[in-house]
C-alpha positions in Angstrom: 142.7 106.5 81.4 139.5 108.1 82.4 137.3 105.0 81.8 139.7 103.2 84.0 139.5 105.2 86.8 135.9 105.2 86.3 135.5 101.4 86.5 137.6 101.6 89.7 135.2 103.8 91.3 132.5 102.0 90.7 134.2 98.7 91.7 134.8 100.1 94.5 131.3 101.4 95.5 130.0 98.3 94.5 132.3 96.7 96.5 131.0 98.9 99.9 127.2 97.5 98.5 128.6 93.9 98.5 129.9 94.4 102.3 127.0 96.2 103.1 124.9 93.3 102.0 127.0 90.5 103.0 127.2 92.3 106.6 123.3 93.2 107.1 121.7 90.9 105.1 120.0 92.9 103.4 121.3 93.3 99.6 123.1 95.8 97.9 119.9 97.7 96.4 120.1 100.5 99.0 123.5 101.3 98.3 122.8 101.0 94.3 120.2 102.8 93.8 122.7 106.0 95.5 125.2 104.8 92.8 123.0 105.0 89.4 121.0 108.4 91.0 124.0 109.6 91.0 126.1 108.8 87.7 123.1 108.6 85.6 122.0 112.4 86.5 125.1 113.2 84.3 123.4 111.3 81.0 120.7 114.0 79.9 117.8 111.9 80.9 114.2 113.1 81.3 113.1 112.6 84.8 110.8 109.9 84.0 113.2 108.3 82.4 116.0 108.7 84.9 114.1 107.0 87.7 113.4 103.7 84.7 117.4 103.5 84.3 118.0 103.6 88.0 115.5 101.1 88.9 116.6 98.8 85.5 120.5 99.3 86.4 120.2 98.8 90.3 117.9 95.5 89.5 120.8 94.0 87.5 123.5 94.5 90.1 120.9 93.0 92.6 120.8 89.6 90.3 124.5 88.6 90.9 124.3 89.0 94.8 121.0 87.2 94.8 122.3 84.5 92.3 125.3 84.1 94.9 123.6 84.0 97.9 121.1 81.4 96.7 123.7 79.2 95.8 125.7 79.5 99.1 122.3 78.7 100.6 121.8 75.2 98.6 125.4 74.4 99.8 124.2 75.0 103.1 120.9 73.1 102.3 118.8 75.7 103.1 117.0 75.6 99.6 113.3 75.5 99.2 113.0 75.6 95.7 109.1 75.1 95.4 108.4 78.0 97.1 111.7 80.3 96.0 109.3 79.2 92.6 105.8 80.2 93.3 107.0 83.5 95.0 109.4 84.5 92.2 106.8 83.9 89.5 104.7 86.4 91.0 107.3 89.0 91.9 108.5 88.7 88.2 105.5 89.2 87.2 104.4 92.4 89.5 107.4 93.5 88.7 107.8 93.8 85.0 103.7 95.0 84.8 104.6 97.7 86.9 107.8 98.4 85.2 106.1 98.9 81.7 103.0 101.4 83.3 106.0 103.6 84.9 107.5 103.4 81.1 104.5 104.2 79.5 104.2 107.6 81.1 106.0 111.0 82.8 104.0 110.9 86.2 106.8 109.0 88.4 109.2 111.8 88.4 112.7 112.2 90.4 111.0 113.4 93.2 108.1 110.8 93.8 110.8 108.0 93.4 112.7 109.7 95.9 110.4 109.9 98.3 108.9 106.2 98.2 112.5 105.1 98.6 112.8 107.6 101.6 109.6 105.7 103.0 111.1 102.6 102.4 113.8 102.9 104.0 112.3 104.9 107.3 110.1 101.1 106.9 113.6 99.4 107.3 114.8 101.5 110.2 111.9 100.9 112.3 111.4 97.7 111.7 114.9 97.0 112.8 114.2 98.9 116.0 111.3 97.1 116.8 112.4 93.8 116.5 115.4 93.9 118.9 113.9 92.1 121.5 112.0 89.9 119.6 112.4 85.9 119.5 113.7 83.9 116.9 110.9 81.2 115.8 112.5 77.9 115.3 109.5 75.8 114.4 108.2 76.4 110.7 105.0 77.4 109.4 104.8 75.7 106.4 102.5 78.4 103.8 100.4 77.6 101.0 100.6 78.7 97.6 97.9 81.4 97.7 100.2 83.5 100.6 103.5 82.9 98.7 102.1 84.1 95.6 100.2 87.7 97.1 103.9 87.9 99.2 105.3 87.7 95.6 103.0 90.3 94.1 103.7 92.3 96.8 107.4 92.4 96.7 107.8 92.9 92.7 105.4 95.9 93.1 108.0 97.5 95.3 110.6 96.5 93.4 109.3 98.4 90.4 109.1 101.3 92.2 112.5 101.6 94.2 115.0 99.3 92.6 115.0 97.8 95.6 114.6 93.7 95.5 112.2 93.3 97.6 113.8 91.4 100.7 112.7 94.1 102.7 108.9 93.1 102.6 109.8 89.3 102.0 111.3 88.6 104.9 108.9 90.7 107.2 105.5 88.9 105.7 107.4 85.4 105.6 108.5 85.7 108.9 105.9 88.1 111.0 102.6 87.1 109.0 103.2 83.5 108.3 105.5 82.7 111.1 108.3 81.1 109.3 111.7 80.8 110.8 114.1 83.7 109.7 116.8 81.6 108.3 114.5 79.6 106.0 112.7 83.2 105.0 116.0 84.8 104.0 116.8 81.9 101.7 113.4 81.7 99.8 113.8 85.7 99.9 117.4 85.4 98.2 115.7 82.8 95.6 113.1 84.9 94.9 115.5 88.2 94.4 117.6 85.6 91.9 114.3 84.7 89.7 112.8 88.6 90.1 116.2 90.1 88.6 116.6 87.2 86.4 113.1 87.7 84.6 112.6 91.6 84.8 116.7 92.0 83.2 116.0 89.8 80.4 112.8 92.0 79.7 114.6 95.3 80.0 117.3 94.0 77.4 115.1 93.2 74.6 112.0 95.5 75.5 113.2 98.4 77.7 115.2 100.8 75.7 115.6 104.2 76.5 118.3 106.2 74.1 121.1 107.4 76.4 123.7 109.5 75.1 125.1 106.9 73.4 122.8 104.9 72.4 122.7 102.4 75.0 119.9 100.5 76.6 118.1 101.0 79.3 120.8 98.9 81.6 124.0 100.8 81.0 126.1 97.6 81.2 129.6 100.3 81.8 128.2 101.1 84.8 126.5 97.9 86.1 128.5 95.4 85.9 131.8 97.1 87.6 128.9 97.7 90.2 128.0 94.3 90.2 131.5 92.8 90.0 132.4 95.1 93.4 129.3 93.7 95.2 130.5 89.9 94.4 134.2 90.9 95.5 133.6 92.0 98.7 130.1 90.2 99.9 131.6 87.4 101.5 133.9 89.7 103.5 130.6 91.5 105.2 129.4 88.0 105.7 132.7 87.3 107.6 132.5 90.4 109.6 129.2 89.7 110.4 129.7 85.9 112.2 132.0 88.0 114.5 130.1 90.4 115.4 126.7 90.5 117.4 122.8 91.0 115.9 122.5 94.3 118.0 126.0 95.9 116.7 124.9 94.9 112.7 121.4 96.5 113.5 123.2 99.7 114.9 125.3 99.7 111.9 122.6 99.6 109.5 120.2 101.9 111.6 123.0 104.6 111.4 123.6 104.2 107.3 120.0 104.2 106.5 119.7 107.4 108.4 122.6 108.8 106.8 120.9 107.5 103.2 117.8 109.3 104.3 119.4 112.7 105.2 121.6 112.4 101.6 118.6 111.8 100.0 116.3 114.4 101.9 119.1 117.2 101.5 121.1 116.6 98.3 
């Protein structure tokens, strides 16, 4: 009985990370990372080794709502697989490297992961702020392989060290730097989640273990994929919600639940 009320739970806040995603845009990695910080605490791990299986765990519910959104993109035909390539190659890549140091030692503790994650997120909120009057681009930039593959690097490096995906500097480099038009930038960004997820979950099921209380791996599949189911429930509601509602009421929205994220996480 208690496992089943478990599962619910988590279906459920997996669920509110699904329609947080679907509705901002943004994915569900905010939201999971709260989730595992939270259940995992209750497992006996190190600190060190806490902040692994939050990072490992949140990056495996990610993959579902990236897989998902990719494919509602190529039945919109808004795929760009070349570059959702090049760019997911090199997050992979960043991404698994930096994995393994941060496995190899103690030194990123609770704390330091808390607070890059803070900084990420006060990143997100300004960002957000700053860009309310700004104008869409409709004409593309098309970028060469050398700037989709440092954008790449650049993303899995913050992956590895938040559990975040990485559409949070994606979209900001693909779009500011390189001047490509937001809708094609969120699509390569979702492809590029899809492949980074993909490629760093397979390595953390056969090389990532860490002993949990019993005996699992480093992705605690109990709690990731009622998470994950949740988050591919309800993602297509927040989408609906958010074709009815306007750009500067989703912004609000997700101004005011990052802030709350940042006092939880500053506080408790």
């Amino acid at each position: 009985m208690q496992e089943l009320l478990n599962f619910g739970v988590l279906l459920l806040l997996g669920s509110v990370g699904g329609l947080l995603a679907g509705l901002l845009g943004i994915g569900g990695g905010v939201v999971y990372v709260l989730i595992f910080s939270h259940y995992l605490s209750k497992y006996g791990l190190s600190e060190s080794a806490i902040v692994q299986a939050i990072i490992a765990n949140s990056m495996f519910a990610i993959l579902f709502a990236g897989v998902s959104g990719t494919y509602k993109q190529w039945r919109n035909k808004n795929f760009h697989p070349s570059q959702m390539l090049t760019t997911g190659i090199a997050a992979s890549l960043a991404s698994i490297f930096f994995g393994y140091v941060i496995s190899m030692g103690t030194w990123y503790t609770k704390d330091r992961f808390t607070w890059i994650f803070i900084c990420l997120l006060i990143f997100i909120a300004i960002r957000l702020f700053t860009q309310r009057n700004k104008v869409t681009l409709e004409t593309d930039s098309n970028a060469n392989k050398l700037q989709l593959f440092l954008t790449g690097l650049s993303s899995g490096t913050i992956s590895a060290f938040s559990g975040i995906g990485g559409g949070v500097i994606i979209v900001p480099i693909l779009t500011d730097l390189i001047k490509m038009p937001i809708k094609k930038a969120t699509s390569i960004s979702l492809g590029v989640i899809s492949i980074m997820a993909i490629l760093t979950s397979l390595y953390n099921f056969i090389f990532h273990k860490i002993v949990l209380q019993d005996n699992s791996q480093v992705i605690y599949l109990s709690l990731a994929l009622p998470v994950a189911l949740g988050s591919l429930l309800a993602a297509p509601i927040g989408v609906q919600i958010a074709s009815k509602i306007s750009a500067k009421q989703i912004r609000i929205i997700f101004i005011v639940f990052l802030l709350l994220v940042i006092t939880k996480m500053i506080l408790f």
